[in-house]
TILUM-657373 format. One record per residue: x negated, y negated, z of N, C-alpha, C, O, CB in turn; residue in three letters. Coordinates in pm, whole numbers, plus 50000, padded with zeros to 5 digits. Glycine has a CB too. Layout:
XYZXYZXYZXYZXYZALA;...
// end
This chain:
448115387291165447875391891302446505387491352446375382391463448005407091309UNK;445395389791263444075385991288444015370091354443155365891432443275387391145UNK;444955363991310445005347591331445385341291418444795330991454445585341591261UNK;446795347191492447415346191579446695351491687446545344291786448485350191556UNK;446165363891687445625372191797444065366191847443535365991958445535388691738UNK;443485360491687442635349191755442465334391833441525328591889442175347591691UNK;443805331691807444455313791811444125312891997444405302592057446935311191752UNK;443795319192035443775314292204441975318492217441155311192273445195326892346UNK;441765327292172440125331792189439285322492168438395319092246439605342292100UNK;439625315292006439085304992006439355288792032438625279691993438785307091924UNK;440335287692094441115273792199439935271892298439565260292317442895278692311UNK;439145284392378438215279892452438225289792548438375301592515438355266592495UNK;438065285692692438325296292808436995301292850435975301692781439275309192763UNK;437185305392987436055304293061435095319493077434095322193144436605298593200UNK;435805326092996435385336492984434725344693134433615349793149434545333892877UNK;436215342993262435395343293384435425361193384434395366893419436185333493539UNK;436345367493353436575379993369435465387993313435045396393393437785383093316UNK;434745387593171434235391993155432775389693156431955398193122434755394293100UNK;432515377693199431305376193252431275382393419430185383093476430995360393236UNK;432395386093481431965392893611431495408393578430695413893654433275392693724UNK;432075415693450431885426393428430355428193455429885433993553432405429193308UNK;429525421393334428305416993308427835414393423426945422193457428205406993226UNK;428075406993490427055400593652426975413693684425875419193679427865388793808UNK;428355422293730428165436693799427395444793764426665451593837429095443993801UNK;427465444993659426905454793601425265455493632424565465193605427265453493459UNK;424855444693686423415443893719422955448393848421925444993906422985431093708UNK;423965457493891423325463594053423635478294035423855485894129424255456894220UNK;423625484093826423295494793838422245491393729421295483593737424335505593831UNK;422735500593601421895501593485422475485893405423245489993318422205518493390UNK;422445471793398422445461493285422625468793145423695468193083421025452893285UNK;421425476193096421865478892970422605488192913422425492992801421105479292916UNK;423575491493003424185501792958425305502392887426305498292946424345507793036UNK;425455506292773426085502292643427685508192625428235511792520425095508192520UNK;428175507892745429475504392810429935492292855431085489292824429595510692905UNK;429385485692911429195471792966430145464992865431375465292872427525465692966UNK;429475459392781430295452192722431275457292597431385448092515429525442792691UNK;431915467492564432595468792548434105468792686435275465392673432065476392476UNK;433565472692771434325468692898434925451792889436035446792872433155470693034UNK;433575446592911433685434792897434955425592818435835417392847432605433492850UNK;434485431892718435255426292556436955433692602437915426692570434215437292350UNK;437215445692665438145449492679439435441692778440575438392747437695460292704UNK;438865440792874439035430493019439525412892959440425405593000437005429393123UNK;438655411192866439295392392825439845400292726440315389892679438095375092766UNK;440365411792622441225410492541442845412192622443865406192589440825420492431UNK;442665423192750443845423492849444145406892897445195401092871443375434292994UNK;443145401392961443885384893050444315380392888445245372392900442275368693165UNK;444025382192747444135372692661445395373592629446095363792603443285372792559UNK;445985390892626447155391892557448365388792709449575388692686447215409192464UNK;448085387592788449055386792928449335370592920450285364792973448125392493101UNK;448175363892836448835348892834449605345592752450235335092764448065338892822UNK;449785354092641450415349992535451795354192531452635349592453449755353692429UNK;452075367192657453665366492694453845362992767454995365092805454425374292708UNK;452695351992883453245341092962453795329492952454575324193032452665338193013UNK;453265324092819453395312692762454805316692716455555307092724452265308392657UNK;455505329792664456825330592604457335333392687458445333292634457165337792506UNK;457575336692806458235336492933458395323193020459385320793089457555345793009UNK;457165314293005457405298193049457935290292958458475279592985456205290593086UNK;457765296692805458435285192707457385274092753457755262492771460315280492741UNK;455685279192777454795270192719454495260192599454895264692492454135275692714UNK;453995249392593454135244592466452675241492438452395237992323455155232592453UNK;451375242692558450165238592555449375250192643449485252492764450095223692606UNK;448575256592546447435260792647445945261092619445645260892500447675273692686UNK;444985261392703443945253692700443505243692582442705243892488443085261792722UNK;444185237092622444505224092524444765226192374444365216892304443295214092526UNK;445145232992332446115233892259446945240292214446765251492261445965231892211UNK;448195240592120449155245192097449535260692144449045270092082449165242591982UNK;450325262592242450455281192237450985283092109451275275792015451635290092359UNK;451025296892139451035306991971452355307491976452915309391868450245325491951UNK;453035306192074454535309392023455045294191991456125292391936455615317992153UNK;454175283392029454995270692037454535270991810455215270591707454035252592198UNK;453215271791838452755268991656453205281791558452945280391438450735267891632UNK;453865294191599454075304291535455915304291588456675295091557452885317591578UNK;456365316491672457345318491721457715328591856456545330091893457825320791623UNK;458285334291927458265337892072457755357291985456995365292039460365333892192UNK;458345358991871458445372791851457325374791779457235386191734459665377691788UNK;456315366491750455325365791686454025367591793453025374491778455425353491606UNK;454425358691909453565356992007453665368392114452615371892169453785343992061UNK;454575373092140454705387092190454045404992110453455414092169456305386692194UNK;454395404291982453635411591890451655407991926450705415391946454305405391718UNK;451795395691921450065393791902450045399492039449975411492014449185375791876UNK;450075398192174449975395492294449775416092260448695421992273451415384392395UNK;451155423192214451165437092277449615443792148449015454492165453295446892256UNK;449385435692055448045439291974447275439692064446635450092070447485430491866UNK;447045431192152445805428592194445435437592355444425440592417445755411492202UNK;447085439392373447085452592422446235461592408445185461392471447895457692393UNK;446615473492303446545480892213445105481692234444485488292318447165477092089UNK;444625472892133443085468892125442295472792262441595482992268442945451792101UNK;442425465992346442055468192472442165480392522441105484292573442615460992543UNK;442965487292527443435501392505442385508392450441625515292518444625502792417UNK;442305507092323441695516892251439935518992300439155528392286441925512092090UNK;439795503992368437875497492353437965507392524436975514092551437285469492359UNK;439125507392620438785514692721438905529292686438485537592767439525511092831UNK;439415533092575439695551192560438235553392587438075562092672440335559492380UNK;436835546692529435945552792500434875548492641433655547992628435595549492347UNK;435265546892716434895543192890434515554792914433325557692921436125537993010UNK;435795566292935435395574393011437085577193096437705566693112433985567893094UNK;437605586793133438795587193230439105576093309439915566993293438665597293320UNK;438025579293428437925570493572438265556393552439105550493620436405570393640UNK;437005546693372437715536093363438935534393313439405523293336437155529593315UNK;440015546293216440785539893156441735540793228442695535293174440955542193044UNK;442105546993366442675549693446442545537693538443425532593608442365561493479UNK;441525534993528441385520493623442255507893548443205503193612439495514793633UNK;441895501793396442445497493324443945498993331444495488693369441895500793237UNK;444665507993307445645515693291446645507793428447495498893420445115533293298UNK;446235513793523446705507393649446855493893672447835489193730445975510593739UNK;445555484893609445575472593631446415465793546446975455893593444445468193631UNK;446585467993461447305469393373449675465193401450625457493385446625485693343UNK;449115479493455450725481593512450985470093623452045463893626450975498393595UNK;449955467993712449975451493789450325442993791450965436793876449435445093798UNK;449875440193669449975425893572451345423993537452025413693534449105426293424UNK;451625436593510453555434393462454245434193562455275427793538454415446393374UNK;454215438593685454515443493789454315424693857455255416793843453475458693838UNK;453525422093899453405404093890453895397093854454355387493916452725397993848UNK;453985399893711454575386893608456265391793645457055382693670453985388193386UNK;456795407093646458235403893679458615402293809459815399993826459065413193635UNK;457735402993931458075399094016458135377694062458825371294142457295408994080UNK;457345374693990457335358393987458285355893902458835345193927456015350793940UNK;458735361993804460165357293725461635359393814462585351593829460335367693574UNK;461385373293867462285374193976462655367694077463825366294116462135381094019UNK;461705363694125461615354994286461765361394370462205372594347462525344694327UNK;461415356694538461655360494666463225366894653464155360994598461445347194772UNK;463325381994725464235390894742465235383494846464765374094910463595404394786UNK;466555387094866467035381694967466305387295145466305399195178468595384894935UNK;465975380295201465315376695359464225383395318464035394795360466065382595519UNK;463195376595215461785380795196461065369995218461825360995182461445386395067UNK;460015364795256459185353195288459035349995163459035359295082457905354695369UNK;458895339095125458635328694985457035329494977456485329094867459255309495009UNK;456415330295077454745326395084454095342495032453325345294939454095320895287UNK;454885352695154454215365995099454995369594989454665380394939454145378295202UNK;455825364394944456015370694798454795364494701454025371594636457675366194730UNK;454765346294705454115344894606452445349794626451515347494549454375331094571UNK;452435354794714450655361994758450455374594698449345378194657450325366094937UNK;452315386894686452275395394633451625396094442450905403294373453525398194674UNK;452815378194423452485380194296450965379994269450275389094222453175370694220UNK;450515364794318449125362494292448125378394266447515382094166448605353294433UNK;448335385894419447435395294409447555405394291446525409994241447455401494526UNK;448915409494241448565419094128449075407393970449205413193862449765437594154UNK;449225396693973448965390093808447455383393808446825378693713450285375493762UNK;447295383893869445635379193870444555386493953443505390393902445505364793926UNK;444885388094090443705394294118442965408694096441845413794108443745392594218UNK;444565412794050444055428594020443165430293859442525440593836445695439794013UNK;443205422893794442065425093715440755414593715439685414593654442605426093584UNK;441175408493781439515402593844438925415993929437725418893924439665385993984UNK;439625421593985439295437294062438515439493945437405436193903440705450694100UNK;439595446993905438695457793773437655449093684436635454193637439985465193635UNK;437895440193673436565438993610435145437193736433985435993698436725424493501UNK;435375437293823433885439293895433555453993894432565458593838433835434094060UNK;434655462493973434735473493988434095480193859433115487593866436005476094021UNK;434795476793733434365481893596432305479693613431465488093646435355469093443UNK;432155466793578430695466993591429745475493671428685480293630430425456393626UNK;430245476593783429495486493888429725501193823428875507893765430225485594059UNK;431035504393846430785518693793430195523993667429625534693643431845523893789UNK;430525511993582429955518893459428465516893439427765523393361430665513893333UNK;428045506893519426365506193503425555515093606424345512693617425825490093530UNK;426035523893671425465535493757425445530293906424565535193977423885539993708UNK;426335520793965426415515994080426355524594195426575535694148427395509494080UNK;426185525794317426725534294416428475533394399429065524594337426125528994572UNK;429065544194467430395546994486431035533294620432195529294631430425565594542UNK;429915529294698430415520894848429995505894771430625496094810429235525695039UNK;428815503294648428935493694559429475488194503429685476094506428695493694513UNK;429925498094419431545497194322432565495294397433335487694339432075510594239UNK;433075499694534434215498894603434035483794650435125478494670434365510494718UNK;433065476494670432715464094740432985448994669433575439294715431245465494770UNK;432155451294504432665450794410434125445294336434365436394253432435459394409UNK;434965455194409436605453694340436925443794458437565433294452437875470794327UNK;436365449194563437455441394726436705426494707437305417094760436985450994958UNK;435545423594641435155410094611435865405194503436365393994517433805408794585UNK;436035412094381437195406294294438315402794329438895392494294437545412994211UNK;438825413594424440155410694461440585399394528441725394794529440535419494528UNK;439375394294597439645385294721439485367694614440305358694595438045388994886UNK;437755370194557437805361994455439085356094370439325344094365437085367794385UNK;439975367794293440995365594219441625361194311441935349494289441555374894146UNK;442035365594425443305354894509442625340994494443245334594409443615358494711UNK;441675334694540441235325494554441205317994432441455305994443440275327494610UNK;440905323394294441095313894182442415310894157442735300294103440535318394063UNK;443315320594195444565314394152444755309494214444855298694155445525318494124UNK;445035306694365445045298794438444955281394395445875273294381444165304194507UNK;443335279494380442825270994328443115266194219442875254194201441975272994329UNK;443775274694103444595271493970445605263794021445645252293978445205284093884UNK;446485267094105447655259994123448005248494216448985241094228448385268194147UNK;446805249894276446635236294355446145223794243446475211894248445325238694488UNK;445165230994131444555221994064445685214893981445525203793930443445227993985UNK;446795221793973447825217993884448435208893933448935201093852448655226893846UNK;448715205494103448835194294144448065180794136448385169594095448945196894230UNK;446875186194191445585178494173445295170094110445325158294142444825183094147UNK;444755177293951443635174193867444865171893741446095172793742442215187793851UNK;443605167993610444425156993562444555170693403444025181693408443405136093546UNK;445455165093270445055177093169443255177493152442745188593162445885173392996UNK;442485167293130441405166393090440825176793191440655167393269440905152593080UNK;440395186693256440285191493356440825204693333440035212793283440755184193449UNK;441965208493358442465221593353443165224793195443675235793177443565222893479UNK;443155216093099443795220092970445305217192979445885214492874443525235592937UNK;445835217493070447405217393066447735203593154446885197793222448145232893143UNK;449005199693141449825187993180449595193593289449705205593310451295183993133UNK;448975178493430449685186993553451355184493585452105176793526448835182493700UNK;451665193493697452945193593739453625207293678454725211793712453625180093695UNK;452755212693581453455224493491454225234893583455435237093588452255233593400UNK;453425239193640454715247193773455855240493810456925246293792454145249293931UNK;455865232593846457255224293868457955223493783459115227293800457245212093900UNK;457455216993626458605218493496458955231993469459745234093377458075212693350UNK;458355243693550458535257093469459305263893602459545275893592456855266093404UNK;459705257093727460155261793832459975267793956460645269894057460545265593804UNK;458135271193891457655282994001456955276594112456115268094082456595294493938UNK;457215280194267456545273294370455695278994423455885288694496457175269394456UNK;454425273194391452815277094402453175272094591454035266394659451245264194268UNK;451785279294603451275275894777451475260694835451795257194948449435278594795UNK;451165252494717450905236894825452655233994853453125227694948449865218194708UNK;453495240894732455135236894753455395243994854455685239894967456255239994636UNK;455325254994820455435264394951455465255995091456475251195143454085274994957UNK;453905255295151453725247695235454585235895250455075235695363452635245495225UNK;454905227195185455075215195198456695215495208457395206695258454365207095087UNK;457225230095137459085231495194459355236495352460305235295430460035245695088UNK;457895243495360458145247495500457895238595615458175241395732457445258395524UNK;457455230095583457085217195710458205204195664457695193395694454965209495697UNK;459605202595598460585194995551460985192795706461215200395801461675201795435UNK;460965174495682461745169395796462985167195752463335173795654461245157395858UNK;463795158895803464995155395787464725143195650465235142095538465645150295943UNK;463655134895728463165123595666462365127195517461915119795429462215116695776UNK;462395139895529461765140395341463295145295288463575156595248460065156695286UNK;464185134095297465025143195172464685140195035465395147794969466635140995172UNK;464185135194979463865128094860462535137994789462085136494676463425110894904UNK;462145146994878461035152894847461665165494875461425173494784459745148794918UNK;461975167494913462165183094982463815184594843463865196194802462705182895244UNK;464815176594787465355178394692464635183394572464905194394523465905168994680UNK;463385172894509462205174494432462035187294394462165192594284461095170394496UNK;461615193194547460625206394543461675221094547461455232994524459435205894702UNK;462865213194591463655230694598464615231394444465485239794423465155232794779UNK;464215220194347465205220694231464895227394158463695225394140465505211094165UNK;465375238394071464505249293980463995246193868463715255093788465155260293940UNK;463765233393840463025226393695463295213893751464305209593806463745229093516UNK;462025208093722461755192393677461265189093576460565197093514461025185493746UNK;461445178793539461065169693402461205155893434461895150293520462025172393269UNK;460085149693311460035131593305459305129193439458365134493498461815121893305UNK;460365116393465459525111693558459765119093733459285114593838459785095093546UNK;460735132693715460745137793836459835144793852459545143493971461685143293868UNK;459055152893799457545157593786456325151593838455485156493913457255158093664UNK;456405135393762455445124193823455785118393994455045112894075455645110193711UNK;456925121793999457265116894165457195128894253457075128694375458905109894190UNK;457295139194178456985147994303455355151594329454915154694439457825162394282UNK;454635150794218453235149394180452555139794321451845142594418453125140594009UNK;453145128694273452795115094394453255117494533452775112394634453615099794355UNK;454215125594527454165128594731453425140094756452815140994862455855132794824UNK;453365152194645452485162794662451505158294750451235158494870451925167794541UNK;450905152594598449045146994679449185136694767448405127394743447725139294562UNK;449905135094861449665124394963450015135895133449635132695246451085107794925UNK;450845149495095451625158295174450135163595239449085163595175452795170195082UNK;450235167495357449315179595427449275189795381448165194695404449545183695545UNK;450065198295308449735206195230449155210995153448945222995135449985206995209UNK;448655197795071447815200294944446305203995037445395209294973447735183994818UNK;446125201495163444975203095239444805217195257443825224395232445035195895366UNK;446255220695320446355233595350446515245795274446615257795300447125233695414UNK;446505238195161446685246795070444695252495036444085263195042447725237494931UNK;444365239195003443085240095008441905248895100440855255095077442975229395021UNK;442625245995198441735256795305442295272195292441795282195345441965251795488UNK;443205271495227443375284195232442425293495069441975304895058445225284995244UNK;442475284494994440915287794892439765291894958439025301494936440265274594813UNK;439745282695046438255282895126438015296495210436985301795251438165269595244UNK;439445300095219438825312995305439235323995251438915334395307439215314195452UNK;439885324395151439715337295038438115333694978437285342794984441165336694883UNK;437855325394941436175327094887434885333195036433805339095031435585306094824UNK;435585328695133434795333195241435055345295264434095351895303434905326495353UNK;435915349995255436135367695250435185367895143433975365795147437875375895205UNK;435905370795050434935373694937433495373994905433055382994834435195367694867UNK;432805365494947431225360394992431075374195083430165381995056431035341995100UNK;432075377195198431955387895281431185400095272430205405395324432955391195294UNK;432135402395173432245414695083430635419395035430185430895042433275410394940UNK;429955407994986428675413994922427315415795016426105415194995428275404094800UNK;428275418795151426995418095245426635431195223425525435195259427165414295409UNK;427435438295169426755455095140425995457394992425775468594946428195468095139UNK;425665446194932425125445394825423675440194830423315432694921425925438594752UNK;422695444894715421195447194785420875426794708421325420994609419795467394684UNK;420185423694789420035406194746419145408594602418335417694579418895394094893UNK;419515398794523418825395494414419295384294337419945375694397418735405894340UNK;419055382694201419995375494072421575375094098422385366094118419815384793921UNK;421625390294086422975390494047424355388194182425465382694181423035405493972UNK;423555395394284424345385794420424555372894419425615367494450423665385694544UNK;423515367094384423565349394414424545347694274425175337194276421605338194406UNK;424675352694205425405345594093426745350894126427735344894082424885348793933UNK;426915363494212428665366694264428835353694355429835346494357429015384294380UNK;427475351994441427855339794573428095321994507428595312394566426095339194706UNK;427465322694350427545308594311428705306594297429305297794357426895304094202UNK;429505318794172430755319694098431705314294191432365304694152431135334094050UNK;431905319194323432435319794431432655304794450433695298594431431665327494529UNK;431665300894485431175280994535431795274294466432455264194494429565273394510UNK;431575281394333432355269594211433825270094204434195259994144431915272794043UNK;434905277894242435855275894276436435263794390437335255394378435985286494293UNK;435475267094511435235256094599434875241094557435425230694592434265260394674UNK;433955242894483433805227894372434755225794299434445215194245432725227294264UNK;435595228394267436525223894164437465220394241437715208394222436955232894058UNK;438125224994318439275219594372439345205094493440135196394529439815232394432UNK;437725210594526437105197594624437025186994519437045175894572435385200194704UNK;436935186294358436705176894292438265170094246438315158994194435745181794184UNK;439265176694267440655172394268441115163494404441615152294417441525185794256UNK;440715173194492441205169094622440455153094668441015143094712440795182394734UNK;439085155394641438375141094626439285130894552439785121994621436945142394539UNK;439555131394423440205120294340441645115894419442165104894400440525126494175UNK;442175125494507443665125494571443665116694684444695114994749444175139994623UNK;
// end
């Protein structure tokens, strides 16, 4: 269990979640010896939610290398995934109520996300606000809590901490966002994974989205591509190549740009220092990355 439950921790990763804990935590008490057990709690939750993503996509690669269910097995990789649960669990019992209740919730999100993107758009539900529903609670809701977490537990104000989560929240839309554009985009060297992976796995991120909703007559060749529920080979690589040539991938882009501009929003009620500018950098660098895809396109 020790092995498996480590096999993605140490693959790599950006460790963004719980370094926001930490940033937050610096607009109350920094040393306060909650912090990072929070911290540590928050990347053991995103760690174990990937490892029954990867067995729900029938992943075979993540951050560059092997998932645990592809080098172990699906019932192996689900066990590690609900450990790390658990774990996480246990590192928030000793928070305090308020956080494990926060946890707890975010928690329920995440599942609540992941079966609604397996599900798909309801019959006469918008395709765009569904996949915004998912985005917001499989990802952004614990980019929430982990800001939210830092503030409260380092002695934040109550209108701090609330400012905090609505910057995570907005933030997290915006990275995923930017994840799935990058997947059009950018190349494995870059994001760890093959691009096109949404497409071989079925699911239609924002730039497809966009780009089914503006179908002329004259894209049938594309607009077949994008509404088929799996691609592979070289139909992946051809839909890849009209992606990045479509208005969409633009529009998709601007629409990053202004979830990070909310978000930036957000910390106007926050007192200037270090740790602002490093919520306002974190922010930018989402903006850099996808401008560094969209450049190569």
């Amino acid at each position: 269990m020790a092995e498996v439950s480590r096999h993605l921790l140490e693959a790599g990763g950006k460790r963004f979640r719980p370094t926001l804990v930490l940033a937050c935590g610096h607009f109350g008490d920094p040393e306060d010896s909650r912090l990072v057990p929070a911290a540590t709690a928050v990347e053991l939750t995103h760690l174990s939610s990937l490892y029954h993503d990867d067995v729900i996509d029938e992943a075979e690669v993540r951050r560059g290398t092997g998932s645990a269910n592809a080098r172990w097995t699906n019932t192996v990789a689900v066990l590690a995934g609900d450990y790390l649960f658990a774990r996480a669990s246990e590192l928030t019992a000793h928070l305090g109520l308020e956080a494990t209740r926060l946890m707890a919730r975010t928690i329920a999100l995440l599942c609540e996300g992941q079966i609604a993107e397996v599900r798909g758009p309801g019959p006469g539900e918008d395709p765009i606000e569904h996949y915004m529903s998912v985005v917001r609670r499989k990802t952004a809701a614990l980019i929430s809590a982990s800001c939210r977490l830092g503030g409260m537990l380092s002695g934040a104000g109550e209108e701090q901490s609330q400012a905090l989560g609505r910057y995570g929240e907005k933030l997290g839309v915006a990275f995923q966002l930017a994840d799935d554009l990058m997947d059009v985009t950018h190349d494995e060297a870059t994001t760890g994974k093959a691009p096109g992976t949404d497409l071989r796995e079925g699911v239609k991120t924002l730039p497809v989205l966009y780009a089914l909703g503006s179908m002329r007559d004259s894209d049938g060749e594309m607009a077949a591509l994008l509404r088929a529920p799996k691609l592979e080979g070289a139909e992946v690589d051809r839909a890849l190549e009209m992606l990045r040539a479509h208005p969409a991938v633009a529009r998709a882009g601007e629409e990053v740009a202004s979830f990070v501009a909310r978000a930036e929003a957000e910390l106007a009620v926050l007192p200037d220092g270090a740790a602002r500018c490093m919520l306002r950098d974190l922010a930018g660098m989402i903006i850099a990355r996808t401008d560094q895809g969209l450049g190569q396109g």
